[in-house]
N, C-alpha and C positions, 0 to 999 in steps of 0.2 A: 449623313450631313454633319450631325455632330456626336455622333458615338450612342453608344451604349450603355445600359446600365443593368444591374440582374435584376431580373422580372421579380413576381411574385411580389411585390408590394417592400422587396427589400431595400431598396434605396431610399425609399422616402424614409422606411425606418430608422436608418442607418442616417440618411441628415438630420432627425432628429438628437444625433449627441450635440449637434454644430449650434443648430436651435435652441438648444437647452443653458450655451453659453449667454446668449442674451438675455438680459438682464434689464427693469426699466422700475425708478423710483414711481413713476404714474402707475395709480391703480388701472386705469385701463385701457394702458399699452401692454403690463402685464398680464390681466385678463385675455387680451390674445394673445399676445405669446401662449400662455399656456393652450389659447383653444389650437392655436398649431401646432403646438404638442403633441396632445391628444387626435387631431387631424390627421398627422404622418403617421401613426397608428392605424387607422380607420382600416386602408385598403388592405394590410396582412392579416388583420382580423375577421374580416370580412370573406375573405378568402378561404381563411380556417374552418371558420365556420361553417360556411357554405362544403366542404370537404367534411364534414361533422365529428370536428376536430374544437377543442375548446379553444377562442383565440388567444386569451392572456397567456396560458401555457404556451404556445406558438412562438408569441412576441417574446415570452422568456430567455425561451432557449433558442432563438433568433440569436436574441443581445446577447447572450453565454458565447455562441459560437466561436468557430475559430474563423478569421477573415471577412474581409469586407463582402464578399460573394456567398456569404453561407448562409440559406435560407431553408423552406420549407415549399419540400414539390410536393402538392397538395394532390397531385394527382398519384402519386404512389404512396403519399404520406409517409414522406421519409426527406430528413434532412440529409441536405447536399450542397456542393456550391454550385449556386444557379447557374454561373455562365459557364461551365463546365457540360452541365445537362440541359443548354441551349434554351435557358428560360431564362428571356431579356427585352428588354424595354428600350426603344431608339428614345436618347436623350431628349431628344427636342420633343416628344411626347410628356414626357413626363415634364418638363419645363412648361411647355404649354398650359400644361394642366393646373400646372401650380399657378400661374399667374395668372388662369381662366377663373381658379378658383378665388383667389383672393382680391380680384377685382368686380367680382360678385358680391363678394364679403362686405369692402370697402363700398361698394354704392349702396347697400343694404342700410350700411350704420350711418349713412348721411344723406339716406330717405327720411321725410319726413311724414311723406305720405307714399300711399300706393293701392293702387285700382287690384280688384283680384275679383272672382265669380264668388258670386254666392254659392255654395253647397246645397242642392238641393236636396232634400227629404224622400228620402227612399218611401213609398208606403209600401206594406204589406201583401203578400197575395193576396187576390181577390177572391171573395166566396166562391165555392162551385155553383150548379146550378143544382135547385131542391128537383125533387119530382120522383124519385125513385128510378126504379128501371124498368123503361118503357115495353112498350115490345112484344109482351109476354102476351097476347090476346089469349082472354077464357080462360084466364090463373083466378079468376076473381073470387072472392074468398068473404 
């Protein structure tokens, strides 16, 4: 419906150069910008890792590569260009996602209250029962 994008968490990486143009004298419009910064990071990291793959390294040599398509197939843990080796994302996925996300974000920061469970208090296993071991008739000692 509306295209594609290479999987693996590389697109979102790769708008992060776009993101990184803006710019905002408010301290905190700048404070997010920066947490989507580091947000468009999350999901190749994540990735990496889960693949037991250190993520910063990953994201490194993501941003080195050559083209907008060259990512990390975490399942042969070998860089390649994603849409080449059919690891891709339907646009409107990943658009959704972002605007699912940050209008999560946005009613968060202009909550001023909110209802949530208590956590309740795990206790401890319970004692066993004393008594020894039954059974043994004419052990008696």
């Amino acid at each position: 419906e509306e295209g594609i994008v290479p999987g693996g968490g590389v697109a979102l990486l790769r708008a992060k150069k776009a993101v990184s143009k803006i710019h905002s004298d408010n301290a905190d419009v700048q404070a997010g910008i920066n947490i989507v910064l580091r947000a468009l990071e999350a999901p190749i990291r994540q990735i990496a890792q889960n693949a037991g793959v250190e993520g910063s390294i990953v994201v490194s040599k993501v941003l080195e590569g050559k083209g907008d398509t060259f990512g990390f197939d975490a399942q042969d843990e070998e860089y390649k260009d994603m849409v080449s080796a059919g690891i891709i994302d339907p646009t409107k996925v990943v658009r959704t996602a972002l605007q699912d996300a940050s209008s999560v974000a946005g009613l968060l920061v202009t909550t001023e209250a909110m209802v949530a469970e208590v956590p309740k208090k795990e206790s401890g296993m319970p004692m066993p029962p004393g008594g020894g071991m039954g059974g043994m008739g004419g052990m008696d000692f």
